[in-house]
C-alpha positions as CSV (number, residue, x, y, z in Angstrom):
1,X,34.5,32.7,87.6
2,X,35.3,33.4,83.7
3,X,31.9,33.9,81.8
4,X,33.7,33.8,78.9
5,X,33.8,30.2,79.0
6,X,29.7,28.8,78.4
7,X,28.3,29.2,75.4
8,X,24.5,30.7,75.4
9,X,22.1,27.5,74.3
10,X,21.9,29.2,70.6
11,X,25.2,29.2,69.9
12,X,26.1,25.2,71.6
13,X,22.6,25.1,68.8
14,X,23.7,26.3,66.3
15,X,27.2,24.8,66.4
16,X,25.9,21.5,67.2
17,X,23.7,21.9,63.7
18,X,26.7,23.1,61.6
19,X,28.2,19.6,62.9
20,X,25.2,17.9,61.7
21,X,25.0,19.9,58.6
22,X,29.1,18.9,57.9
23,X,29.0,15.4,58.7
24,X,29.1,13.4,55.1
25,X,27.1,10.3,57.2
26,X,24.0,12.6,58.2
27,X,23.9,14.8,55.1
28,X,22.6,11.3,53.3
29,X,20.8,8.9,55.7
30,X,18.3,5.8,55.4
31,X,16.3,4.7,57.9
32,X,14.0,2.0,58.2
33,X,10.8,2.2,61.0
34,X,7.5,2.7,61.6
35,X,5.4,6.2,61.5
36,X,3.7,7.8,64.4
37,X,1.5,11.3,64.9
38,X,1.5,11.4,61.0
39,X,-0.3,14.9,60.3
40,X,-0.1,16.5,56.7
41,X,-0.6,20.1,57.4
42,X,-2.7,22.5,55.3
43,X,0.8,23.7,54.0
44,X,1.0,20.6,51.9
45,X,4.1,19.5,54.7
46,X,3.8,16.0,55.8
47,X,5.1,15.9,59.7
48,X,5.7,12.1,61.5
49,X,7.9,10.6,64.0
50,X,9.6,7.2,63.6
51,X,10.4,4.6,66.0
52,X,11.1,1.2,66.3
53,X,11.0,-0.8,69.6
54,X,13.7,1.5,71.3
55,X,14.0,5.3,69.9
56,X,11.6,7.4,68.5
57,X,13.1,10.6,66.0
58,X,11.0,13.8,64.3
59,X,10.4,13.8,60.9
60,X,9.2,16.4,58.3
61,X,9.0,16.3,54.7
62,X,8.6,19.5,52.8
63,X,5.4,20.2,50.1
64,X,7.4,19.5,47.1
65,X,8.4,15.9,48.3
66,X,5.4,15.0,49.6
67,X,3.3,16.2,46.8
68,X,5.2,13.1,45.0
69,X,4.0,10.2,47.2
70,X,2.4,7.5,45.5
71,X,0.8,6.6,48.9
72,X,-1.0,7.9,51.7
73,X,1.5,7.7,54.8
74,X,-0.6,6.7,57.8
75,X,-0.1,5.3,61.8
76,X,1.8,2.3,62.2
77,X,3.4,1.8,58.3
78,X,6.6,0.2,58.3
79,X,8.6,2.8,55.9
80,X,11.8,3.3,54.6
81,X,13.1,6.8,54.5
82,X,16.1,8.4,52.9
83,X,16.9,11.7,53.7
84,X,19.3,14.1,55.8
85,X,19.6,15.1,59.6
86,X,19.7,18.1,61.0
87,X,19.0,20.0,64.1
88,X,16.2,22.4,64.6
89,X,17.2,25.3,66.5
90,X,14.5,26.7,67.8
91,X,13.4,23.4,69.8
92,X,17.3,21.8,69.2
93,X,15.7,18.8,68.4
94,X,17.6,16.8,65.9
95,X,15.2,15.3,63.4
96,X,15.3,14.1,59.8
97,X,14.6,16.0,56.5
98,X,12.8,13.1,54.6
99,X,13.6,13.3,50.5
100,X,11.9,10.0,49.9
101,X,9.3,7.5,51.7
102,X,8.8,4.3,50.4
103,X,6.7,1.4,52.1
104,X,8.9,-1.2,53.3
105,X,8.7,-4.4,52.2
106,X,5.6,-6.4,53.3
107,X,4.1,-2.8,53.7
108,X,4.1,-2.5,50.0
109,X,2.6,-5.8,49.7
110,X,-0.2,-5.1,51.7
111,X,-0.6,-1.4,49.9
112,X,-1.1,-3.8,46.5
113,X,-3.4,-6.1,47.7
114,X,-5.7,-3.0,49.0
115,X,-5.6,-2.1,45.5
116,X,-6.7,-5.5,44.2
117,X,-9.4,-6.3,46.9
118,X,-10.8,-3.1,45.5
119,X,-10.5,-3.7,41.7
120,X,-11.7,-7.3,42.5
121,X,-14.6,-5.9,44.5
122,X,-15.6,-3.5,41.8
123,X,-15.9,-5.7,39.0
124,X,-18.3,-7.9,41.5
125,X,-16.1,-11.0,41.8
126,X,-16.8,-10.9,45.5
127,X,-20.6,-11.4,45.1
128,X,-22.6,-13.8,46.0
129,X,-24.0,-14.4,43.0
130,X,-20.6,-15.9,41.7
131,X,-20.4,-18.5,44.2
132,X,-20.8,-22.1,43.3
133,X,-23.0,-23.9,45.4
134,X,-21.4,-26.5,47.9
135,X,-22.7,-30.3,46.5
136,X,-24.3,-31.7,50.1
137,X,-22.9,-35.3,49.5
138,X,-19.9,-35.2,47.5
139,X,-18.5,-38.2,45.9
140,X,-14.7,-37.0,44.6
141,X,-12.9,-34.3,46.5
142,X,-9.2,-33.2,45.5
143,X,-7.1,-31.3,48.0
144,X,-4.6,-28.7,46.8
145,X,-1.7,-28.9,49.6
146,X,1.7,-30.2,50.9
147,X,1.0,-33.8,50.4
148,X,3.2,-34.0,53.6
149,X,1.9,-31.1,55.8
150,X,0.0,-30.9,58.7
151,X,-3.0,-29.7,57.2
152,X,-3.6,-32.3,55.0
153,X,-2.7,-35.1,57.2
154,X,-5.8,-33.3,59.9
155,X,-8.2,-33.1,56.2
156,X,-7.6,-36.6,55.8
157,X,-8.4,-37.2,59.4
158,X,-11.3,-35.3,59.5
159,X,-13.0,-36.5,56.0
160,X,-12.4,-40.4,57.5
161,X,-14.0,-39.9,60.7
162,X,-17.3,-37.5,59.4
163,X,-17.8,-39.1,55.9
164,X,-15.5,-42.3,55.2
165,X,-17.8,-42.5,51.9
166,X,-15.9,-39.9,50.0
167,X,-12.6,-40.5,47.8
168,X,-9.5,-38.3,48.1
169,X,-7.0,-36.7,45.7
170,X,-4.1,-34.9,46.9
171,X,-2.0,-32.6,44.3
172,X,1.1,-32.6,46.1
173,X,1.6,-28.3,45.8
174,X,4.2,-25.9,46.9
175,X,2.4,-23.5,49.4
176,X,5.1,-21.0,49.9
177,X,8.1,-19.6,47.7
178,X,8.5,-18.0,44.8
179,X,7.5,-20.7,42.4
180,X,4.4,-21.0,44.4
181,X,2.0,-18.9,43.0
182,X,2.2,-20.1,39.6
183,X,2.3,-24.1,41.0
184,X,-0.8,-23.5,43.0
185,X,-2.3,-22.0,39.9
186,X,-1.4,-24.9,37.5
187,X,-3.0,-27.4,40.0
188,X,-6.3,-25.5,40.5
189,X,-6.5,-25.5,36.5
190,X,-5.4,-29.2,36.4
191,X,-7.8,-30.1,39.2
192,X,-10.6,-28.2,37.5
193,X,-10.1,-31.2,34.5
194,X,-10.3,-33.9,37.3
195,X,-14.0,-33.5,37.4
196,X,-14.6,-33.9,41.0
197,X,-17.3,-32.7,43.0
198,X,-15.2,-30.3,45.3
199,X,-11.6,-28.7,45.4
200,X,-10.2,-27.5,48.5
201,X,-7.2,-25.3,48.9
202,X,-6.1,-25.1,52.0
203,X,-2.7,-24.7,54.1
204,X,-1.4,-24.7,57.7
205,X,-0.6,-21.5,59.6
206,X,2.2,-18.9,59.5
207,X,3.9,-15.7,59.0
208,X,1.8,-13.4,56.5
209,X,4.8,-13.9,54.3
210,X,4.5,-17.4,54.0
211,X,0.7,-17.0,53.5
212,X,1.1,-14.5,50.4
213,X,0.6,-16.7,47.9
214,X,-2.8,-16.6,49.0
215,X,-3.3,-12.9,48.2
216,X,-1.6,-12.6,44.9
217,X,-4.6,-11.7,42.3
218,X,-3.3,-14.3,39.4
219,X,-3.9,-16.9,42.4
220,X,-7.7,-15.2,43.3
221,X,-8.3,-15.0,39.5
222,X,-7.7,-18.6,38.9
223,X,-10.1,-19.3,42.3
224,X,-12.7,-17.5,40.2
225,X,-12.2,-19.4,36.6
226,X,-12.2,-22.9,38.3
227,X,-15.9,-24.5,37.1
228,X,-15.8,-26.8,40.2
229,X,-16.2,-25.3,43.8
230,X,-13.6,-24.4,45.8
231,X,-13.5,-24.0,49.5
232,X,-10.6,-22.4,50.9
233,X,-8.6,-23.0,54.1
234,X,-5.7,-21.2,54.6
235,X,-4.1,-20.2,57.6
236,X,-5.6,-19.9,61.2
237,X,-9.0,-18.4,61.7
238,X,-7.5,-14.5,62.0
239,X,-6.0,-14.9,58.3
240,X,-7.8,-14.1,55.6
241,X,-6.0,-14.2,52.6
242,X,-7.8,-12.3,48.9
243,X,-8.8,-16.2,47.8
244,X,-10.6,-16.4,51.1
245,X,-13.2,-13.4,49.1
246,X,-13.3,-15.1,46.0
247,X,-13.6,-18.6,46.8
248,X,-16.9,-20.5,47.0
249,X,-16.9,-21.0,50.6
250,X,-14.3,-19.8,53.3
251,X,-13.3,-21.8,56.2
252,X,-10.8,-20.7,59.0
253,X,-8.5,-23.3,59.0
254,X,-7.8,-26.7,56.8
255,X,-9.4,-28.9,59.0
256,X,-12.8,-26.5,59.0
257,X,-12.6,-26.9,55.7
258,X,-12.9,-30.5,55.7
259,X,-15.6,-29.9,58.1
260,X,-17.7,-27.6,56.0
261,X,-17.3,-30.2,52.6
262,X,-18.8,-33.2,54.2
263,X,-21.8,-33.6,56.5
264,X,-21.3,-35.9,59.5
265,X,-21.9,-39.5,58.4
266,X,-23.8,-40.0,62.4
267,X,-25.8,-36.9,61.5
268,X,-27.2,-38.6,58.7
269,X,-27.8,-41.8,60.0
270,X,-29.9,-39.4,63.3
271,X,-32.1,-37.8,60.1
272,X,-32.9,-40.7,58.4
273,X,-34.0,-42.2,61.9
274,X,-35.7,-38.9,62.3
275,X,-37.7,-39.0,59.0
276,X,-38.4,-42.7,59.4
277,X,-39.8,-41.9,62.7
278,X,-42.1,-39.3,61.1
279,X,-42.8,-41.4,57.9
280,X,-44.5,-43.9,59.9
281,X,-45.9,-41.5,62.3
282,X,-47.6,-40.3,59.4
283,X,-48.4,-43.3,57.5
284,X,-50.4,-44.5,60.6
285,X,-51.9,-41.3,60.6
286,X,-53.1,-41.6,57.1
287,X,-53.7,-45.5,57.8
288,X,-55.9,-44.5,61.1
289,X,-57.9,-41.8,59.1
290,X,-58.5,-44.2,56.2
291,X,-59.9,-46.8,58.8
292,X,-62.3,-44.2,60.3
293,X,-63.6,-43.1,56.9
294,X,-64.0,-46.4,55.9
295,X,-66.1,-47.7,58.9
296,X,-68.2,-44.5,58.5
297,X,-68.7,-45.6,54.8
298,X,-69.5,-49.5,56.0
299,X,-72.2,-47.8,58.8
300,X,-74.0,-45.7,56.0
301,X,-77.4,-47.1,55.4
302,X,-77.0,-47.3,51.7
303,X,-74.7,-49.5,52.1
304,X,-76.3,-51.7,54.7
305,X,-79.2,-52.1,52.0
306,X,-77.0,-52.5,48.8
307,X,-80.3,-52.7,46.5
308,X,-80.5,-49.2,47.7
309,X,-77.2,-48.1,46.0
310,X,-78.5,-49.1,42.4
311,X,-82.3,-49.4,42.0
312,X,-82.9,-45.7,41.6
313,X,-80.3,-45.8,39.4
314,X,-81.0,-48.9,37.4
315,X,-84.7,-47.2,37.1
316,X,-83.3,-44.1,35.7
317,X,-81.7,-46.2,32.9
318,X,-84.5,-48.0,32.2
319,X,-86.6,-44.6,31.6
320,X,-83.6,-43.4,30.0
321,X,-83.4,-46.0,27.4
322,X,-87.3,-45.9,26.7
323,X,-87.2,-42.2,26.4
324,X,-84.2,-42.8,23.5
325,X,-86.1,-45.4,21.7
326,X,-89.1,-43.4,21.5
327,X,-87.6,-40.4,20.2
328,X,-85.5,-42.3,17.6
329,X,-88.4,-44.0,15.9
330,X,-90.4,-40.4,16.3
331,X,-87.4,-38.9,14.4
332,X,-86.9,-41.8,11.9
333,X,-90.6,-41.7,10.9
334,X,-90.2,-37.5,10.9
335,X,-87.5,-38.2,8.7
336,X,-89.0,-40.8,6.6
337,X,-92.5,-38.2,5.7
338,X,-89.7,-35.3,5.0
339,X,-87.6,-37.5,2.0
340,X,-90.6,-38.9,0.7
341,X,-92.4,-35.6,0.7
342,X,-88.8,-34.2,-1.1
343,X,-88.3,-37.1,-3.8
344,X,-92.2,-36.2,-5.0
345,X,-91.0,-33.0,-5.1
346,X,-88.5,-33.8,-7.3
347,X,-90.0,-36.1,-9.7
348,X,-92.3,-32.8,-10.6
349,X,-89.1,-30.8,-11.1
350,X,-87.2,-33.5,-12.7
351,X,-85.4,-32.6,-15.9
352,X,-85.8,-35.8,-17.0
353,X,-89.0,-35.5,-20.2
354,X,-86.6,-31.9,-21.6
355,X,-83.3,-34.4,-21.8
356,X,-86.0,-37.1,-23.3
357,X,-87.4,-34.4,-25.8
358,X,-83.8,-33.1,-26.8
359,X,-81.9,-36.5,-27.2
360,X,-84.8,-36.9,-29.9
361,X,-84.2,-33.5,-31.7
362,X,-80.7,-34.0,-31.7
363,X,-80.6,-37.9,-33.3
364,X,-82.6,-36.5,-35.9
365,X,-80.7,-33.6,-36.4
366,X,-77.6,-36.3,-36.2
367,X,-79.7,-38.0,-39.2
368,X,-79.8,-35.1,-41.0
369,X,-76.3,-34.2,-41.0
370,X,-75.1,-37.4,-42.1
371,X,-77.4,-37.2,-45.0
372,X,-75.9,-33.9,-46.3
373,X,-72.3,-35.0,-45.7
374,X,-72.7,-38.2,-47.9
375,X,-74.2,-36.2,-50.4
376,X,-72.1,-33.5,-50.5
377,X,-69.0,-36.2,-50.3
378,X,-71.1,-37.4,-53.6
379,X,-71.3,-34.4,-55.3
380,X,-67.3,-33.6,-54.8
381,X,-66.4,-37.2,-55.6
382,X,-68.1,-36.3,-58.9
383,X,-66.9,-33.2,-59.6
384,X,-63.4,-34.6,-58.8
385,X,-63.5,-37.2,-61.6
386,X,-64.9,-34.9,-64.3
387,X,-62.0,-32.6,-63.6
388,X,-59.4,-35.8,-63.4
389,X,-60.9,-36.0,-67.0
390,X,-60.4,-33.0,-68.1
391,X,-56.4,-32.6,-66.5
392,X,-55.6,-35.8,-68.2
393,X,-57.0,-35.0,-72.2
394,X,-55.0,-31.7,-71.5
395,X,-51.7,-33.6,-70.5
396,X,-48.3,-34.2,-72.9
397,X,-48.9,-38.1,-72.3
398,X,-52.7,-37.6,-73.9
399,X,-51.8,-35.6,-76.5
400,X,-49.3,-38.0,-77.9
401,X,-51.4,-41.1,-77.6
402,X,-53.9,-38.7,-80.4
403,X,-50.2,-39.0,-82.5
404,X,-48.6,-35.8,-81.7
405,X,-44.6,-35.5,-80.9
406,X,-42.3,-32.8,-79.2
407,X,-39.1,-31.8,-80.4
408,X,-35.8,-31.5,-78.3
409,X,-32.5,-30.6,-78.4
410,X,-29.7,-31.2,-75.4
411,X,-33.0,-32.0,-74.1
412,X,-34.5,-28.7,-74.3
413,X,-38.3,-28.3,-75.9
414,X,-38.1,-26.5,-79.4
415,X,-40.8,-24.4,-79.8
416,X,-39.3,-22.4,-82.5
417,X,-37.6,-23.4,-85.6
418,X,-35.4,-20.8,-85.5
419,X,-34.1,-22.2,-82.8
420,X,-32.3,-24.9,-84.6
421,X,-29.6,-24.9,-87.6
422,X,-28.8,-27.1,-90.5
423,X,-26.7,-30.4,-89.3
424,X,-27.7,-30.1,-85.7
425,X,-29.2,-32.9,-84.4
426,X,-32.6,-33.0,-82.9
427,X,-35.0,-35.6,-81.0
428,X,-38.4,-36.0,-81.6
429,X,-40.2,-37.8,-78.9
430,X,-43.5,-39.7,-79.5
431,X,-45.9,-41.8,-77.3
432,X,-43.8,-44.5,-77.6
433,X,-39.9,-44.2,-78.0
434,X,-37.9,-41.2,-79.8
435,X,-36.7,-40.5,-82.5
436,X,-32.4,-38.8,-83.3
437,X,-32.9,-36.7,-86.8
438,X,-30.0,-34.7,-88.7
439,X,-31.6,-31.1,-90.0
440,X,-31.2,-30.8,-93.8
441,X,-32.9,-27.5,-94.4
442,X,-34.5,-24.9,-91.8
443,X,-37.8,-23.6,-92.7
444,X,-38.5,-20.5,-90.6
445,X,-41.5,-19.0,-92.2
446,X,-44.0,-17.4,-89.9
């Protein structure tokens, strides 16, 4: 037998590596499963295994790679790696170098809405203190659907057989898609306007996929703006989708939804038979205590002997009344003694003789003034003549009655003759009229 011909385990390792390391389709691989016995070690190296429903393969990605995640791999995330394979020679396991780790798909999804619940949660939009109260007996209800679905045909179902009173709207709304998000958000704002009582938004079952919608924060915020209430519905009872936190009032399923907005129309009917019941159990009551009270009230002797009830009475007000006269006409004749007693008083103090005495003073006095104003009005009539007198035999007009003149010229008063020449004419004025002379000699002599 030729030894020569097997190869030791490390070297059939190490040469089935250096295929591995050669081959162009392993040096670059991607590959799509779900992580098992994830363990970052206190190297800062991540370690996992993959698998799908078949094969399970090793898995290691190095410190300065997985320093770079902008997630925390754990059990059971659907990933999608891209990386190299290789073969590890001290176990000769093959396993894969992972370069990158992303979350796959739906994985990402759900790593986003983690982050909303959270920021949602935070702010307090999930508190009770934001949630609308239910109306007990509403009127109006619009329902945010497929106007052809399932759901809504089971709502309308429901809402006839428990409470036939109410009235319906259906906004006819895409539930699932792309466009659906921003349709379901137009109709919750356009049902908001509608004025109703209550909004439901609610859909059938299905993949969480087709639910998404329903956990897209734009959606939750728009839950959260609407001022009417909103009950949501969506899905089966093991879905709960982020409006499901938000909403007013979470049901399980569409038709509990129209379950938990209407109160059974039978139930109702059953209370108010209930209340009736006890209304007149306790009217008769009331009526049966009245009764006893009353024939205790006829048997009181009192009222067997109704002179009884007001003699003492009508006694009291007689001594009552006597009692007020007396003390009036006590106090009107104390009264009386008091202002006759104060009008003596001030007849001795009246002011009345002084004014007398003075009004008597001053009329004389009055006399007396009048007496010297007329004479002294006398005296200066008097004194005003004499000097009208003596103004008027000292004035031009006087003076040329007595035969006196003044001379002018260009009507000024000549009051020396050297004033005037030879030839000039001059005007003498008398009492009466003027005369125009011609100068023939100028005398000037002093």
């Amino acid at each position: 037998m030729e030894n020569n011909k097997y190869l030791s385990v490390k070297a059939l390792t190490k040469y089935l590596k250096y295929k591995f390391d050669q081959d162009p389709y392993l040096r670059r691989v991607f590959v799509t499963g779900e992580l098992s016995n994830v363990k970052l070690h206190s190297s800062g190296h991540l370690y996992f295994a993959l698998k799908d429903g078949h094969s399970v393969i090793r898995g290691i990605m190095f410190k300065s790679a997985a320093s770079k995640l902008t997630f925390e791999p754990v059990e059971g995330q659907k990933v999608l790696i891209s990386g190299r394979v290789s073969i590890f020679e001290n176990t000769g396991q093959y396993q894969i170098y992972a370069e990158d780790i992303q979350i796959d798909g739906i994985g990402q999804l759900f790593e986003q809405l983690e982050k909303d619940k959270k920021e949602l949660s935070g702010k307090g939009y999930f508190d009770q203190e934001h949630k609308k109260p239910i109306p007990e007996f509403p009127k109006n209800i619009v329902l945010i659907s497929s106007a052809t679905s399932a759901a809504v045909k089971d709502m309308i179902t429901t809402f006839k057989r428990r409470y036939p009173l109410v009235t319906l709207h259906v906004l006819n709304t895409l539930m699932q898609g792309a466009e659906s998000k921003n349709d379901v958000i137009n109709q919750l704002e356009y049902a908001d306007t509608m004025k109703a009582d209550l909004i439901i938004l609610a859909r059938g079952g299905g993949s969480i996929e087709d639910l998404w919608t329903f956990n897209e924060k734009s959606v939750a915020l728009a839950v959260f703006n609407t001022k009417t209430p909103v009950i949501t519905g969506v899905g089966h009872e093991t879905d709960t989708t982020l409006v499901d936190y938000i909403s007013d009032l979470r049901a399980p399923t569409p038709t509990a939804a129209a379950e938990l907005a209407v109160p059974f129309y039978q139930d109702i009917i059953q209370r108010l038979k209930e209340n009736e019941l006890k209304f007149t159990r306790d009217i008769m009551q009331n009526i049966r205590y009245k009764k006893q009270s009353l024939d205790a009230l006829a048997g009181y002797y009192k009222f067997r002997t109704p002179s009884l009830l007001y003699d003492q009475q009508t006694e009291r007000l007689i001594n009552q009344k006597d009692k007020l006269v007396s003390n009036f006409n006590n106090s009107f004749k104390e009264h009386t003694y008091v202002l006759k007693h104060i009008q003596s008083s001030l007849n001795h103090l009246s002011p009345m003789p002084a004014i007398i005495m003075y009004q008597n003073q001053l009329a004389g006095l009055n006399e007396n003034l009048n007496q010297s104003i007329h004479q002294i009005n006398k005296n200066n009539s008097r004194n005003l003549l004499n000097k009208i007198e003596m103004l008027d035999s000292l004035s031009p007009t006087s003076v040329l009655k007595r035969g006196y003149s003044y001379t002018t010229k260009d009507e000024k008063v000549i009051k020396d003759a050297g004033n005037i020449k030879k030839d000039e004419l001059i005007t003498s004025h008398f009492h009466r009229g003027n005369v125009i002379s011609k100068v023939i000699e100028v005398n000037n002599d002093e």
